[in-house]
Short mmCIF file of the C-alpha atoms (twelve columns), coordinates in Angstrom:
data_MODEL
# 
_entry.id   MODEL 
# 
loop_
_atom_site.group_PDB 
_atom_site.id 
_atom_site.type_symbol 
_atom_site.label_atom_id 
_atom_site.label_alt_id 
_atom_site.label_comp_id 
_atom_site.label_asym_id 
_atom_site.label_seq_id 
_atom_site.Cartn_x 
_atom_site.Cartn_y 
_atom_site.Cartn_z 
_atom_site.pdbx_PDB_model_num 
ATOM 1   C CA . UNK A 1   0.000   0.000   0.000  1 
ATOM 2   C CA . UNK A 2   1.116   3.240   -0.703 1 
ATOM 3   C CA . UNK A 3   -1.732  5.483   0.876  1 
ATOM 4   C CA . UNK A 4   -2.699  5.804   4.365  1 
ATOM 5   C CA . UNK A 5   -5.608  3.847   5.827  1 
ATOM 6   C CA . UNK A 6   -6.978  2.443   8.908  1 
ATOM 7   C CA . UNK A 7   -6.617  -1.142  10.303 1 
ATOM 8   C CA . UNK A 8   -6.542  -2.877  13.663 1 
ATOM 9   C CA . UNK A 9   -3.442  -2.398  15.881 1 
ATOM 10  C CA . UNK A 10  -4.153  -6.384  16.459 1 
ATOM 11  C CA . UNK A 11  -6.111  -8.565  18.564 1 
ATOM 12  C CA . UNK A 12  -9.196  -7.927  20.211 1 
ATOM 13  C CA . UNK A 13  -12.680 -9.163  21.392 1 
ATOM 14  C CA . UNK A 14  -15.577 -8.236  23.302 1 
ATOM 15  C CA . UNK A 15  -19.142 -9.905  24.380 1 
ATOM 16  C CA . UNK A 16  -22.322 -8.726  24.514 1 
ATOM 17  C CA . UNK A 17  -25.619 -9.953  25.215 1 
ATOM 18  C CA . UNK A 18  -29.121 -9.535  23.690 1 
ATOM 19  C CA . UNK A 19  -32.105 -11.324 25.388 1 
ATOM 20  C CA . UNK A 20  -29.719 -14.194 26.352 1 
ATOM 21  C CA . UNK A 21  -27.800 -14.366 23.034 1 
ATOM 22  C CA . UNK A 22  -24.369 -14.258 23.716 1 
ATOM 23  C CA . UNK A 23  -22.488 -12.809 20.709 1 
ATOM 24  C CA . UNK A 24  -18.826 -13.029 20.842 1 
ATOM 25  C CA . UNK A 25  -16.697 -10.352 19.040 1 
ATOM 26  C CA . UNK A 26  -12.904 -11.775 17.411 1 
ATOM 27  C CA . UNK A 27  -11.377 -9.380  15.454 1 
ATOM 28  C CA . UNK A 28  -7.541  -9.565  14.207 1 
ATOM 29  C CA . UNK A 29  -5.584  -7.703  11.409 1 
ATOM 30  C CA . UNK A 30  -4.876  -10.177 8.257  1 
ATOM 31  C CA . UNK A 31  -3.022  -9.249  5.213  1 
ATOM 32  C CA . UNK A 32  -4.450  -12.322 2.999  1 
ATOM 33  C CA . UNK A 33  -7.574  -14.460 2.378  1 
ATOM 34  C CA . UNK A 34  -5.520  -17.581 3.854  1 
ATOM 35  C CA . UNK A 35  -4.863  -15.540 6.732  1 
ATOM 36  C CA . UNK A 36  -8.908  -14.508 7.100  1 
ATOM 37  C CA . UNK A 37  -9.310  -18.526 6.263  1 
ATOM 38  C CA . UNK A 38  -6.897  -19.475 8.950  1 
ATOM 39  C CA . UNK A 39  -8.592  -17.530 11.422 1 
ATOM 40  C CA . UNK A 40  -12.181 -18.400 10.853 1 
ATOM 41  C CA . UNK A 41  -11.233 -22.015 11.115 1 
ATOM 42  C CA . UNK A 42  -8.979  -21.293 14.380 1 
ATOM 43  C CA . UNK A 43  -12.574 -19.604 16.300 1 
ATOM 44  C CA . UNK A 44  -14.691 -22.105 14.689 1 
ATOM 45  C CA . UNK A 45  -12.430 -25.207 16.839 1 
ATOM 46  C CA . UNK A 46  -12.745 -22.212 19.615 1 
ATOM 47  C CA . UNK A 47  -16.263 -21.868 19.656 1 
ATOM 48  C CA . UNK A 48  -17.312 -25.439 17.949 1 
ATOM 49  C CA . UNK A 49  -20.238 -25.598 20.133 1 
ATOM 50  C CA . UNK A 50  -21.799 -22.373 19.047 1 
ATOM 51  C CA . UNK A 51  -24.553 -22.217 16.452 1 
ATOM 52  C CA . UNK A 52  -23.050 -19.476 14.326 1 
ATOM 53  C CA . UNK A 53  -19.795 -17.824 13.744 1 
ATOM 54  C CA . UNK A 54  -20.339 -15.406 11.127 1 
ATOM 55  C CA . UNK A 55  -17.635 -12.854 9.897  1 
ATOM 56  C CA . UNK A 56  -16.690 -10.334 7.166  1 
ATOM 57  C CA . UNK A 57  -12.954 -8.576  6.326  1 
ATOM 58  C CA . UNK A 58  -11.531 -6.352  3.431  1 
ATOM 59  C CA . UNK A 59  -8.252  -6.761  2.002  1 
ATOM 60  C CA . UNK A 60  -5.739  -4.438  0.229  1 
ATOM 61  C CA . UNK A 61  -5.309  -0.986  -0.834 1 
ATOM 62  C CA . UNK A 62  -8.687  -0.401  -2.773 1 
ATOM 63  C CA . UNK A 63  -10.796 -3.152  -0.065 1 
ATOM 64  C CA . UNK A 64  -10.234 -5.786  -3.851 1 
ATOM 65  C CA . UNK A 65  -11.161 -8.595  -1.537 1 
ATOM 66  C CA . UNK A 66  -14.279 -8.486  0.863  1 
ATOM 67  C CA . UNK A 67  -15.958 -11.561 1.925  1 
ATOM 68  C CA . UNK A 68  -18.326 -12.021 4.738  1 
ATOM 69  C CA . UNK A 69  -20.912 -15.460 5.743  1 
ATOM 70  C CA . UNK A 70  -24.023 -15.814 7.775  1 
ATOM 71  C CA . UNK A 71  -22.790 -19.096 9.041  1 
ATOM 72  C CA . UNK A 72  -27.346 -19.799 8.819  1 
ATOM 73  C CA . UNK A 73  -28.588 -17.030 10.455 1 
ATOM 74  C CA . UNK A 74  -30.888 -15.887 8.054  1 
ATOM 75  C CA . UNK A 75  -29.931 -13.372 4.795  1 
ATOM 76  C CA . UNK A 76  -28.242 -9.963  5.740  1 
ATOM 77  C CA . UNK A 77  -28.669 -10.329 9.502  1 
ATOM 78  C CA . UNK A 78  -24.696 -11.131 10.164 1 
ATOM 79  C CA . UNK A 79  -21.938 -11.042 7.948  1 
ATOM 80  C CA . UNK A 80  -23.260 -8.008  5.930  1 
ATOM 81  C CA . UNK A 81  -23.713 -6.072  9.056  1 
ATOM 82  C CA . UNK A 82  -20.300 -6.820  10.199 1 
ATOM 83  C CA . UNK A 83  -18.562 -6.123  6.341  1 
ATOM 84  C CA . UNK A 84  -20.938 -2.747  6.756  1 
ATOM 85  C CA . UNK A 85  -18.959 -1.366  10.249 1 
ATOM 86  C CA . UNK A 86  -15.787 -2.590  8.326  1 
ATOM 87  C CA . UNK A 87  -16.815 -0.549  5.275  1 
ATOM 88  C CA . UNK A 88  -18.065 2.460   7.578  1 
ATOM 89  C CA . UNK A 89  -14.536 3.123   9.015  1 
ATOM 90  C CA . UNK A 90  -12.568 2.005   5.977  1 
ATOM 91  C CA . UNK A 91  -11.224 -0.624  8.084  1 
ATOM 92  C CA . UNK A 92  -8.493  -2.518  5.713  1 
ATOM 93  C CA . UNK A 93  -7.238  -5.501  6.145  1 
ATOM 94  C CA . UNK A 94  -9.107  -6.820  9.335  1 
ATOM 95  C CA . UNK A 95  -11.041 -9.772  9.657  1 
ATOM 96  C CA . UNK A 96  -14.250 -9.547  12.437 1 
ATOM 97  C CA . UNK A 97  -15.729 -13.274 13.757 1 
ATOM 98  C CA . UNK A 98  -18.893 -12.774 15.619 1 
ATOM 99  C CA . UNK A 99  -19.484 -16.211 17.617 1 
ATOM 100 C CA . UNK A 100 -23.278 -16.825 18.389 1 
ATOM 101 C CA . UNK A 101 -24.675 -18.546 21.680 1 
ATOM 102 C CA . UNK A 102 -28.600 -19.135 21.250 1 
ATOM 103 C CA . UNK A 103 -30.365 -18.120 24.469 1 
ATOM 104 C CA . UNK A 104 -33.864 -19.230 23.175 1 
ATOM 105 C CA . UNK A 105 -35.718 -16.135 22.176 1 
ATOM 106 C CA . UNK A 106 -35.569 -15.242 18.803 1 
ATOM 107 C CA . UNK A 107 -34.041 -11.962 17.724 1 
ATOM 108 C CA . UNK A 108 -35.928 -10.762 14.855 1 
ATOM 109 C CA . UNK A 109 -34.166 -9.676  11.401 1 
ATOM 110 C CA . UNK A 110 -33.513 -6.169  12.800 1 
ATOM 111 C CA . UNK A 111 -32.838 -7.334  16.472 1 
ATOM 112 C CA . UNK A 112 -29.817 -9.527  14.972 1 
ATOM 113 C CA . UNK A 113 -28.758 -6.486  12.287 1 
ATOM 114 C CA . UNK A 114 -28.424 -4.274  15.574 1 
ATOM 115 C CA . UNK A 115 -26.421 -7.075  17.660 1 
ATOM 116 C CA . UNK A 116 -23.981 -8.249  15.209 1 
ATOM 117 C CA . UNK A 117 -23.239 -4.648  14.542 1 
ATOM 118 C CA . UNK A 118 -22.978 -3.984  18.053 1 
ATOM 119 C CA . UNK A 119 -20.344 -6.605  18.768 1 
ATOM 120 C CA . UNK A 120 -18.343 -5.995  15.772 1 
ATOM 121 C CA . UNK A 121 -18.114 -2.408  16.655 1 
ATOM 122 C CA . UNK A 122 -17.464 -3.382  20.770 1 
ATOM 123 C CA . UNK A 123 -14.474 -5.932  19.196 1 
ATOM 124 C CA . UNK A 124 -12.648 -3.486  16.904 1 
ATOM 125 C CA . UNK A 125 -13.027 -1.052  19.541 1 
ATOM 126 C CA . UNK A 126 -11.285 -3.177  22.102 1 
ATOM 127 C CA . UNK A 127 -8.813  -4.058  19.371 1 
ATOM 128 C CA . UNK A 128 -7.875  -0.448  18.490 1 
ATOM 129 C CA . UNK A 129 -7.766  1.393   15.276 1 
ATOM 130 C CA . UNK A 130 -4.362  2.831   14.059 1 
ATOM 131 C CA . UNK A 131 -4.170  4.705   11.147 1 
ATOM 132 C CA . UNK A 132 -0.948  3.438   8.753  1 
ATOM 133 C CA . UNK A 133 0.460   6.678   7.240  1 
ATOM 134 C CA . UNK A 134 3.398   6.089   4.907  1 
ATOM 135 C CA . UNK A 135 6.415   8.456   5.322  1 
ATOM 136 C CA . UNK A 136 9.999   8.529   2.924  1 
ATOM 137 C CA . UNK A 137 13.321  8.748   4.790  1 
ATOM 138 C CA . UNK A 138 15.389  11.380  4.025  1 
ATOM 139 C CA . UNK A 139 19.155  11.949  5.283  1 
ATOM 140 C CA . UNK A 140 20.312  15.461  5.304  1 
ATOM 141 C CA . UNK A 141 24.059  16.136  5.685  1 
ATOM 142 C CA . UNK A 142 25.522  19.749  6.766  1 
ATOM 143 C CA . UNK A 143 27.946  21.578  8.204  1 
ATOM 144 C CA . UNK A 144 27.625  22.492  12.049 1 
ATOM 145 C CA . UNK A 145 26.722  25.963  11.212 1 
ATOM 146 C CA . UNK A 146 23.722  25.235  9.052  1 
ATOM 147 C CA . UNK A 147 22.729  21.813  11.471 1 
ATOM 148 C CA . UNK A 148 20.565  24.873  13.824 1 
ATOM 149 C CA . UNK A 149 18.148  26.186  10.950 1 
ATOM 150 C CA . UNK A 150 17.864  22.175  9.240  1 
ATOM 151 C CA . UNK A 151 16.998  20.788  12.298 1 
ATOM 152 C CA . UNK A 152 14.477  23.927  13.463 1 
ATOM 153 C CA . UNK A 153 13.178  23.261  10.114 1 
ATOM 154 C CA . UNK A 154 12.205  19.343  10.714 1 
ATOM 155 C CA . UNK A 155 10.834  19.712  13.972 1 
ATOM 156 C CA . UNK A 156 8.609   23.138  13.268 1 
ATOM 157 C CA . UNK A 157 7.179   21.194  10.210 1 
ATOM 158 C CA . UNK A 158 6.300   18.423  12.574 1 
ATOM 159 C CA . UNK A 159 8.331   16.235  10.898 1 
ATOM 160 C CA . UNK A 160 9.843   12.884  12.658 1 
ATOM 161 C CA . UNK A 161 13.691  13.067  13.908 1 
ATOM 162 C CA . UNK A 162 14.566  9.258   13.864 1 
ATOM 163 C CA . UNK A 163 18.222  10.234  14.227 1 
ATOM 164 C CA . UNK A 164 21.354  12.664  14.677 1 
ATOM 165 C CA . UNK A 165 24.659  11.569  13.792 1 
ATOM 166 C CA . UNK A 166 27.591  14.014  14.786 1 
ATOM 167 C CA . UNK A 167 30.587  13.195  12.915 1 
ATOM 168 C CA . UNK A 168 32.741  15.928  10.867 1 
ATOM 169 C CA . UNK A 169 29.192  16.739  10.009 1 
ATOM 170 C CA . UNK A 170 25.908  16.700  11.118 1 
ATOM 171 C CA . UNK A 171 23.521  13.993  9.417  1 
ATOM 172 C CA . UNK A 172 20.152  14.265  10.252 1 
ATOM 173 C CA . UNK A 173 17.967  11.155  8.979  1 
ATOM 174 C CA . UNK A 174 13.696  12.397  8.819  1 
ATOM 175 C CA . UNK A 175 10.762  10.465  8.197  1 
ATOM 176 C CA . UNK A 176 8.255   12.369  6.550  1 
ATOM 177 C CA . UNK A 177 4.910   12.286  5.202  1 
ATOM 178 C CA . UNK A 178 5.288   11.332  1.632  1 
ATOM 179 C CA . UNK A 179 2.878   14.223  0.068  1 
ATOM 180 C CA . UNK A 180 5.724   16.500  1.924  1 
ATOM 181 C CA . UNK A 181 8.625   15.353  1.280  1 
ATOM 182 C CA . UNK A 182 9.684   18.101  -1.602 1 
ATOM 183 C CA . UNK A 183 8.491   20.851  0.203  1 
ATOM 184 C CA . UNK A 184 10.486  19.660  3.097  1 
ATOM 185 C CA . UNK A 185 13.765  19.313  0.553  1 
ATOM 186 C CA . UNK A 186 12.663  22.826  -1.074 1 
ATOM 187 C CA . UNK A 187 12.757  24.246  2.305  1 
ATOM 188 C CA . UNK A 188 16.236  22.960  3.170  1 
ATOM 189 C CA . UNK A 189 17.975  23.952  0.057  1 
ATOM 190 C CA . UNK A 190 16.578  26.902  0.600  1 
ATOM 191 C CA . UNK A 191 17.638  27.650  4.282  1 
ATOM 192 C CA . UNK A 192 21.100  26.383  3.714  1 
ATOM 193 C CA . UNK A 193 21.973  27.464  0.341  1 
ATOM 194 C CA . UNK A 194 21.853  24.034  -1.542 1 
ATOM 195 C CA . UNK A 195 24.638  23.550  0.730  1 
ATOM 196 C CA . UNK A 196 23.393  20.584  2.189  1 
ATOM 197 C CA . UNK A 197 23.579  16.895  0.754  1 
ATOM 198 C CA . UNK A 198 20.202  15.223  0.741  1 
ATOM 199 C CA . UNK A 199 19.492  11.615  0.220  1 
ATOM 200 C CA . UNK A 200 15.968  10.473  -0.027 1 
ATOM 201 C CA . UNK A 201 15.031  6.893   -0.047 1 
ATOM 202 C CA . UNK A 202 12.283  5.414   -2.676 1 
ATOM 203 C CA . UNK A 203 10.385  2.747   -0.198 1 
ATOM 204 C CA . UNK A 204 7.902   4.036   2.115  1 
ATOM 205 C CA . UNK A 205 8.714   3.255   5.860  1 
ATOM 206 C CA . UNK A 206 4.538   3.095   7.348  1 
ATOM 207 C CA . UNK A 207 4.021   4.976   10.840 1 
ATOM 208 C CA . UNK A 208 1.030   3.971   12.976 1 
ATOM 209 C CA . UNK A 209 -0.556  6.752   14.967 1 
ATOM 210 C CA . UNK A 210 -3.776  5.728   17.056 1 
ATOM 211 C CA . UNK A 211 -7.558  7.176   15.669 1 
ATOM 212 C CA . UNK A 212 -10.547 7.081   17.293 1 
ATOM 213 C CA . UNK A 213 -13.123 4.287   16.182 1 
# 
């Protein structure tokens, strides 16, 4: 991926309970339909006395893979519900296994809309939401005069110092967001007088910074 998006920082579950249905939240992040395959088999042997496990996840960049199952609750009461907080979020690359416990009175097709939505959204809640924001690395080299203004410059343009290396020289090695990365190089000719010798790196390095649900 080469945008930011929004996944799950990793594991996380939650329970709640609707007229003495017990729906059981398991969410994880997955990066492949094996993965999502995987894990709905691993809760399944979890939960193999349960009547339904029903799920949903997107995969990659654009959401190109989204599947999601009833497990025989009837049509558009689970899995769609589910795939629909997924999709309300943008939620990439997460997987979301809602485990149901019968408690003998039946739910109604809105009743179980409204509870698996409710315990997908309680599960990726507990799980946390991180937004993936890809940055470039840049290494700026100057002279110990000019290392004042460079390094004013990074940090006022909340940029990320990952490191300072004092040799001869001063090398100062930035992640930054990737839509401002040539401003940021603009800048620091500018400041120093194209005296400075900048390297920046073609693979984006991802930085996770925690969003609200």
């Amino acid at each position: 991926m080469t945008d930011k998006y929004v996944t799950v920082k990793g594991y996380g579950t939650a329970e709640i309970v609707e007229k003495k249905s017990r729906f059981i939240a398991n969410v994880k992040p997955v990066a492949s339909e094996d993965e999502a395959a995987e894990y709905i088999d691993e809760i399944k042997k979890q939960y193999w006395d349960a009547r339904h496990n029903c799920y949903a996840y997107q995969i990659g960049e654009r959401n190109q893979v989204q599947r999601y199952s009833d497990d025989g609750e009837p049509g558009g009461t689970a899995g769609m519900p589910i795939l629909d907080v997924l999709r309300g979020r943008d939620i990439k690359n997460t997987i979301v296994v809602v485990t149901r416990y019968f408690g003998g009175t039946l739910l109604g097709t809105g009743g179980l809309v409204r509870a698996y939505s409710s315990a997908a959204k309680a599960g990726l809640a507990n799980a946390g939401l991180i937004e993936r924001i890809p940055h470039i690395r840049i290494k700026f080299t100057v002279d110990y005069t000019l290392s004042g203004k460079v390094q004013y410059e990074v940090m006022n343009g909340g940029h990320i110092l990952e490191d300072s290396i004092y040799t001869d020289k001063v090398e100062f090695i930035v992640l930054c967001e990737v839509d401002m990365a040539d401003k940021l190089i603009e800048n620091v000719v500018n400041i120093t007088g194209n005296k400075a010798v900048i390297i920046k790196e073609d693979d984006p390095v991802f930085v996770d910074r925690e969003t609200d649900f």
